[in-house]
C-alpha positions as CSV (number, residue, x, y, z in Angstrom):
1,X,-13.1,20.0,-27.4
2,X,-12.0,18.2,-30.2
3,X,-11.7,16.0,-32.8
4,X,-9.2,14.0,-34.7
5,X,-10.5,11.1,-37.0
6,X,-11.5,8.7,-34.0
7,X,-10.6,10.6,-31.3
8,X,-12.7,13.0,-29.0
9,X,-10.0,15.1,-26.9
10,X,-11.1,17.4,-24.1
11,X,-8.4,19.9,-23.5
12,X,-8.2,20.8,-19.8
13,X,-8.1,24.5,-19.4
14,X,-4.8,26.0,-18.3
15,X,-3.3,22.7,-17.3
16,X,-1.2,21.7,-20.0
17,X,-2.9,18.5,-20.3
18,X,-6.2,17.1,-22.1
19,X,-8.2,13.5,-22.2
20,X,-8.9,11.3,-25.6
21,X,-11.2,8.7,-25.9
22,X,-11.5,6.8,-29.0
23,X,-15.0,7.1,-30.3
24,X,-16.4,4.7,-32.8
25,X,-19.4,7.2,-34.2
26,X,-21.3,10.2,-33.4
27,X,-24.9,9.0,-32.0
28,X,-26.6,12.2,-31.1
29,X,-26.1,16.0,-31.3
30,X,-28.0,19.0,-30.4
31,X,-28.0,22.6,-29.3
32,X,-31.0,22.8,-26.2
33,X,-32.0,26.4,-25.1
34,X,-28.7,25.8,-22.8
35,X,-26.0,23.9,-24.2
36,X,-25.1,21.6,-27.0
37,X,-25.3,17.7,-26.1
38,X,-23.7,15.4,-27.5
39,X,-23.3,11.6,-27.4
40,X,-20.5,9.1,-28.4
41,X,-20.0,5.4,-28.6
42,X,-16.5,4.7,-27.8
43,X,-14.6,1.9,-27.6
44,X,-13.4,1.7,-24.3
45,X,-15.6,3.4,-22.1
46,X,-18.9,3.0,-23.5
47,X,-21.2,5.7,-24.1
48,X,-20.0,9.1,-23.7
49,X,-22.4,12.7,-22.7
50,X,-20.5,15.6,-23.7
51,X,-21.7,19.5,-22.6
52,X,-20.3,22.3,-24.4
53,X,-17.7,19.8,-25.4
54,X,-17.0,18.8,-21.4
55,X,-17.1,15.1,-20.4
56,X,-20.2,14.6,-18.2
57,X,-21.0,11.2,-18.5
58,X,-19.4,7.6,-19.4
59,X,-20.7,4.2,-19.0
60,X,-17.5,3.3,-18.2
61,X,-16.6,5.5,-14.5
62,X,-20.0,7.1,-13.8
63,X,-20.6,5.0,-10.8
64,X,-17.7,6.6,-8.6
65,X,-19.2,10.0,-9.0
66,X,-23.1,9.3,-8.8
67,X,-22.0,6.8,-5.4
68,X,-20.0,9.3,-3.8
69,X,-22.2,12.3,-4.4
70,X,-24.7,10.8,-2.7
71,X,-23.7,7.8,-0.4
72,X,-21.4,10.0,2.0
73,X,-24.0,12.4,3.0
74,X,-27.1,10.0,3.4
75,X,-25.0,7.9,5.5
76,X,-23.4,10.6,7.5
77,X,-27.3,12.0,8.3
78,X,-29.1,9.5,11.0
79,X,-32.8,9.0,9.1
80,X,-32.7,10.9,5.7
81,X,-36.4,10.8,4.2
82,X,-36.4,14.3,2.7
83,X,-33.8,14.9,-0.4
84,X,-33.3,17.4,-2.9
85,X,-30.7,16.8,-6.0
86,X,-30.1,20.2,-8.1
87,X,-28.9,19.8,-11.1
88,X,-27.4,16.1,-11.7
89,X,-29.5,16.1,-15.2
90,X,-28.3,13.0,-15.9
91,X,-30.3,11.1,-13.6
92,X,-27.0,9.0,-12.0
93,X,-27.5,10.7,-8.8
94,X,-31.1,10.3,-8.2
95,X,-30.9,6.9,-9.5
96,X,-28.0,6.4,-6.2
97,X,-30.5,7.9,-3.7
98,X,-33.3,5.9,-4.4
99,X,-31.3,2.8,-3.2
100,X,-32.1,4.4,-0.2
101,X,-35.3,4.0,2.4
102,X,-36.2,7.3,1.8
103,X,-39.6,8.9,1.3
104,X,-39.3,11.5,-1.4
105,X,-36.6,13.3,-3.8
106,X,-36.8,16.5,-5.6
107,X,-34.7,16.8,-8.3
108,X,-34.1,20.6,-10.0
109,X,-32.4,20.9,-13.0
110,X,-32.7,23.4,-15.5
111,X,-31.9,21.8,-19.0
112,X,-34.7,18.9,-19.6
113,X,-33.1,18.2,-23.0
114,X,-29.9,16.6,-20.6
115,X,-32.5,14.5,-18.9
116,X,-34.4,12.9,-22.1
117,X,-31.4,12.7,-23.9
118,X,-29.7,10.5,-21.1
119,X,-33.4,8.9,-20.9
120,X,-32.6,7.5,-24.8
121,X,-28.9,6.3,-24.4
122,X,-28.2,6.4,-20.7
123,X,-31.2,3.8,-19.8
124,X,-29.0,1.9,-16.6
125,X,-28.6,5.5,-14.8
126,X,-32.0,6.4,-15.5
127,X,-33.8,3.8,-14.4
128,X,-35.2,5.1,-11.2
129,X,-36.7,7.9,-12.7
130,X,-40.9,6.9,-12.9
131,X,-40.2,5.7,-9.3
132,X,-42.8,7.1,-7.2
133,X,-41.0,8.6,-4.8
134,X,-39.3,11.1,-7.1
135,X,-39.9,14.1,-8.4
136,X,-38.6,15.6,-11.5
137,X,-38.7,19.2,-11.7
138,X,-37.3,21.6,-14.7
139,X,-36.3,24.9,-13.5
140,X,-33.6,27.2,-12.3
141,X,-32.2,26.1,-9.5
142,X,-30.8,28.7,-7.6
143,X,-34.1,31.0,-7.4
144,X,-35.7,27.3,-6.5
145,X,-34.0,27.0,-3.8
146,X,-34.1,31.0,-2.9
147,X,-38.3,30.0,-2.6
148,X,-38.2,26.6,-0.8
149,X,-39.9,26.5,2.3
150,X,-37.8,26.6,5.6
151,X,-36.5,23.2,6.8
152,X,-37.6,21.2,3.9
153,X,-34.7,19.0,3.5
154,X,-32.9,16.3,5.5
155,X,-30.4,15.8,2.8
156,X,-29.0,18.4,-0.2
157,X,-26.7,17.3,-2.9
158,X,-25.9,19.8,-5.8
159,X,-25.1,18.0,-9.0
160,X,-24.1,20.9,-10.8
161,X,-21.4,21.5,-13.6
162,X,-18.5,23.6,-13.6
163,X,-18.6,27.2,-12.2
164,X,-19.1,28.7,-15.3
165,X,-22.2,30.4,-16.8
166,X,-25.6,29.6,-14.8
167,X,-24.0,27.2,-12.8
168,X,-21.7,29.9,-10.9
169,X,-24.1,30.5,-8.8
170,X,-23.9,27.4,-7.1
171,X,-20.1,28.1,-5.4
172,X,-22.0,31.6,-4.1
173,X,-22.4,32.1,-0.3
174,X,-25.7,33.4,-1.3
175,X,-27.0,30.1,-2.7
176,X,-25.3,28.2,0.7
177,X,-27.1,30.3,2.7
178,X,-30.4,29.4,0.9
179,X,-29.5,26.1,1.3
180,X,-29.1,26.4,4.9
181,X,-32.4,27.5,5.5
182,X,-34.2,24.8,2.8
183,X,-32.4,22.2,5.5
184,X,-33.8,20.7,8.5
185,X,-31.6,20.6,11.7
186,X,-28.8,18.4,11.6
187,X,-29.2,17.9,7.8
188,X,-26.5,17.6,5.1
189,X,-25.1,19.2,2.1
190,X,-22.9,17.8,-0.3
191,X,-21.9,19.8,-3.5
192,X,-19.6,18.3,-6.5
193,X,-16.1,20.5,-5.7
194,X,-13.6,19.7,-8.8
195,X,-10.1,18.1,-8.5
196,X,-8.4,19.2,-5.4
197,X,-5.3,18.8,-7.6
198,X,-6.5,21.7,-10.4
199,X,-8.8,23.4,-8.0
200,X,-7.7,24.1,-4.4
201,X,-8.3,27.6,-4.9
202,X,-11.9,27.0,-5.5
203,X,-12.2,24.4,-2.8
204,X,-10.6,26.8,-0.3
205,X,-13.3,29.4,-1.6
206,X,-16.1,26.8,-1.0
207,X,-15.2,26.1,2.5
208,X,-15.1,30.0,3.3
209,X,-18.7,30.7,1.5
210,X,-19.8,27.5,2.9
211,X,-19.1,28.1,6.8
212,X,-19.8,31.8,6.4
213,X,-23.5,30.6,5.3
214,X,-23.8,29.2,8.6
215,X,-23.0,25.4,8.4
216,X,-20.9,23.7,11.4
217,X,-19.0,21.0,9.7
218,X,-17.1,21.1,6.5
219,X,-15.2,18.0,5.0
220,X,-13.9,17.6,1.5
221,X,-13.9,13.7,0.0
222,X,-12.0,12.9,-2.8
223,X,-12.1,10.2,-4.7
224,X,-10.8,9.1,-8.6
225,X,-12.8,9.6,-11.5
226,X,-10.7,9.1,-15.0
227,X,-12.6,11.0,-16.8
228,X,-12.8,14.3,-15.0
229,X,-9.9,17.0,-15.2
230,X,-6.5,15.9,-13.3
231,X,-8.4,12.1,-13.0
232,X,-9.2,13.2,-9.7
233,X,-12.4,15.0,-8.2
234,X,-14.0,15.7,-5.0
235,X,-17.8,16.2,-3.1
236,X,-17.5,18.7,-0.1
237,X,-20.0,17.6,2.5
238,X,-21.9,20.3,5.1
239,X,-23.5,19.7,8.3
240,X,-26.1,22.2,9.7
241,X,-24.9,21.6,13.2
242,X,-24.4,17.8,13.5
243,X,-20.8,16.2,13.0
244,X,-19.7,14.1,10.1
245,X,-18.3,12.1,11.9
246,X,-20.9,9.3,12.2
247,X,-21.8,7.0,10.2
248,X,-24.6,4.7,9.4
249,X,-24.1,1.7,7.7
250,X,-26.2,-0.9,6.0
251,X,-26.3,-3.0,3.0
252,X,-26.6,-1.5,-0.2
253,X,-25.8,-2.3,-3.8
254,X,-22.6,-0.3,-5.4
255,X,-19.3,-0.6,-7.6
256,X,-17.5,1.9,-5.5
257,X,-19.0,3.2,-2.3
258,X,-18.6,1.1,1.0
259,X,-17.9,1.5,4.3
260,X,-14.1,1.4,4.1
261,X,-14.1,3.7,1.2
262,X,-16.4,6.4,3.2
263,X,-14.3,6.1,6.5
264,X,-10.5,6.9,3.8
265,X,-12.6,9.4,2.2
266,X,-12.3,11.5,4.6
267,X,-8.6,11.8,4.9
268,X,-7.1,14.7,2.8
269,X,-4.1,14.8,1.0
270,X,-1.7,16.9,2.7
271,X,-1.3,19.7,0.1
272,X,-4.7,20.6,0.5
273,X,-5.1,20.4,4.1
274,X,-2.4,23.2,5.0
275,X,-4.3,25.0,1.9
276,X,-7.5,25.0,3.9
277,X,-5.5,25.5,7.2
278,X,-4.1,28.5,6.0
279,X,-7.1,30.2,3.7
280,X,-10.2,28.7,6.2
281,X,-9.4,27.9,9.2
282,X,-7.0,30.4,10.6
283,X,-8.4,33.2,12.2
């Protein structure tokens, strides 16, 4: 990260290419026991999260991530009532699933600092979080989920950041595999994935772990988000042995997410699917 006079420029690691928002001031900054947070106003895009100088969070685009890490797989399960979010600090997530009819969400993320601070300047995506039904918990993760009791879970979604640090663990086969077991039958996992533009390799590496840990159905979604590397991202959805094929539909209130959107979702971009062809599927 950096910054010149106005502008906040993340540089995007071995790409040749960065983002710049124009910021108007500095509203908050902090080192937690984890990372430093900060927060920008900026002109066009609102507030701005930063993590160790990554873009997390804007007013502007947060919408298409939050919807599409969680819309996809509660619609793809039948009757999601159980849900755990690990990770996804900022509270956009949880506040996505709540729109839903379900009965109770867990939410595991390690950094409570992220949380509050969104809390104080991200009040839209927080707003679910005193609802009844959820449950915030600050811990690590990935031993969470090693002690969760068998078949839990109708629905997982990990909201983590890149695979860097603590938050490696979350591309392991190991974790997958504890996942697995924290799900009921036919239940779902969706992890954030990166841009299938910067980061087939890692995609291609998720699939493997991901099937190797024992679930049946593997489909990458991507979808645009601005502000990430490449302008581009993807979820990668899981099934322990159900399709993804089905889905449920009913009225809900988003920017993004809808029926149409889910159904395209699903349709790779070429590159990628001989990539996955070639490194996952082939015997």
């Amino acid at each position: 990260m950096t910054m010149d006079g106005l502008w906040y420029t993340e540089v995007w690691a071995g790409q040749g290419s960065a983002i710049s928002l124009k910021t108007a001031r500095k509203l908050h900054d902090e080192q937690s026991p984890y990372q430093r947070i900060e927060i920008y106003e900026t002109e066009g895009f609102g507030r701005l999260m930063t993590l160790d100088g990554l873009v997390m969070v804007t007013d502007r685009d947060n919408f298409i991530y939050h919807e599409m890490m969680s819309h996809p797989a509660l619609f793809s399960h039948p009757d999601p009532k159980s849900v755990l979010i690990i990770g996804g600090g900022d509270c956009g997530t949880l506040h996505e699933v709540l729109k839903h009819p379900i009965t109770e969400v867990t939410q595991v993320e390690l950094d409570e600092r992220v949380t509050r601070v969104a809390e104080q300047y991200f009040p839209a995506i927080t707003a679910s979080n005193h609802d009844a039904r959820a449950k915030l918990l600050f811990a690590d993760g990935i031993a969470w989920v090693a002690s969760a009791q068998a078949g839990q879970f109708d629905v997982i979604l990990i909201d983590g950041t890149d695979p860097i640090g603590p938050a490696a663990g979350l591309f392991s086969e190991a974790f997958y595999k504890d996942c697995w077991r924290a799900l009921r039958p036919g239940g779902i996992l969706a992890a954030q994935s990166e841009s299938p533009l910067f980061h087939a390799d890692l995609i291609c590496t998720m699939h493997k772990a991901i099937r190797t840990a024992g679930f049946s159905d593997v489909r990458t979604l991507p979808f645009p988000q601005c502000t990430y590397p490449s302008g581009w991202w993807s979820t990668t959805l899981a099934s322990k042995g159900a399709t993804l094929d089905t889905l449920r539909e009913q009225a809900l209130s988003t920017r993004y997410y809808n029926p149409a959107i889910h159904k395209a979702a699903f349709a790779l971009p070429q590159f990628l699917r001989e990539q996955l062809d070639a490194r996952v599927s082939a015997p």
